[in-house]
C-alpha positions, 0 to 999 in steps of 0.5 A: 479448556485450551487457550487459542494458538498465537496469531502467527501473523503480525501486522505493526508500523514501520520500524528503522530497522525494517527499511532493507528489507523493505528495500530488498521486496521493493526491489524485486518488484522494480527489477522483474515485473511491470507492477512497479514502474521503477526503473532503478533499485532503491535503498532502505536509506531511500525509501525512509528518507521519503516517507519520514517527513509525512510520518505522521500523516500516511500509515506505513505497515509491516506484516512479519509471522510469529518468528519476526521473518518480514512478509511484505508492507503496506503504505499510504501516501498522497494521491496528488499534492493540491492541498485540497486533496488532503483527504484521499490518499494513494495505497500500495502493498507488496507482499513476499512471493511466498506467502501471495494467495494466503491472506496476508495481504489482505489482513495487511491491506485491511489494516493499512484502510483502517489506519487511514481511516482513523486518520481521518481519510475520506479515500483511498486510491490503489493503482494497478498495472494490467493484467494483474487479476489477484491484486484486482480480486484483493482490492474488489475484495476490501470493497475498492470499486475500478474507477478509470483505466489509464492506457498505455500509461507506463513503459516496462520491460519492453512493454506498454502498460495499462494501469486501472485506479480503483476507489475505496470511500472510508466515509460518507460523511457531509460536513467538511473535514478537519483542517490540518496543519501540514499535508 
């Protein structure tokens, strides 16, 4: 009987030692395409000092295969900042251009759900910009349905962009939610 090879895929939380490379992926998406709409790079000091505050609230997850060689992330963060809107939060997911279309992304994405789920998310809110027919695929895949599409909403390289919003609901539960003591 042989064993099962090793998972070459590993999926963990974000370590301090992950935020350059985070940064360097993050990058490219804000240097070369309309996917992200930031205009200026930013640091791995950057990016960590923003999500540290809400650490403990929004998942934030590194996919790295079985030599350690980062692949991409997937967050979590506030949708909007009313308190009432504590229980859907905004996801993303950015994976190295290597490895788009083998399944990493959506063995990431889904961990990034389940994280949020067990953290007590009633939904999750993901924003695409348009066109982008895999990242639509992906989210439809996980069960995410298109909720709006926002027109013209971003202007990048020289372009308008429209930007769709699709809507994953973790549960369909009636009573209210638990009451946290921070957002």
């Amino acid at each position: 009987m042989t064993a099962a090879p090793a998972d070459p895929l590993r999926i963990r939380e974000v370590e301090d030692r992950d935020w350059d490379a985070v940064a360097r992926l993050t990058n490219v998406y804000i240097n070369g395409t309309a996917v992200h709409f930031g205009y200026d790079p930013v640091s791995g000091d950057e990016l960590r000092s923003a999500w540290w505050p809400k650490r403990e609230r929004y998942p934030f997850l590194i996919a790295e295969d079985a030599a350690g060689r980062f692949l991409g992330y997937a967050k979590a963060g506030s949708w909007r900042e009313r308190t009432a809107y504590q229980w859907t939060a905004e996801v993303g997911i950015y994976v190295e251009a290597d490895v788009q279309g083998k399944g990493v992304g959506r063995r990431l994405y889904q961990a990034l759900i389940d994280a949020c789920r067990e953290r007590g998310f009633q939904s999750l809110v993901g924003g695409i910009t348009l066109p982008n027919d895999a990242s639509c695929a992906l989210h439809e895949s996980l069960g995410f349905r298109r909720v709006a599409t926002f027109a013209r909403a971003g202007w990048k390289l020289g372009a308008w962009h429209d930007v769709a919003f699709y809507q994953v609901m973790l549960t369909d539960r009636p009573e209210p939610p638990p009451a946290l003591t921070s957002c």
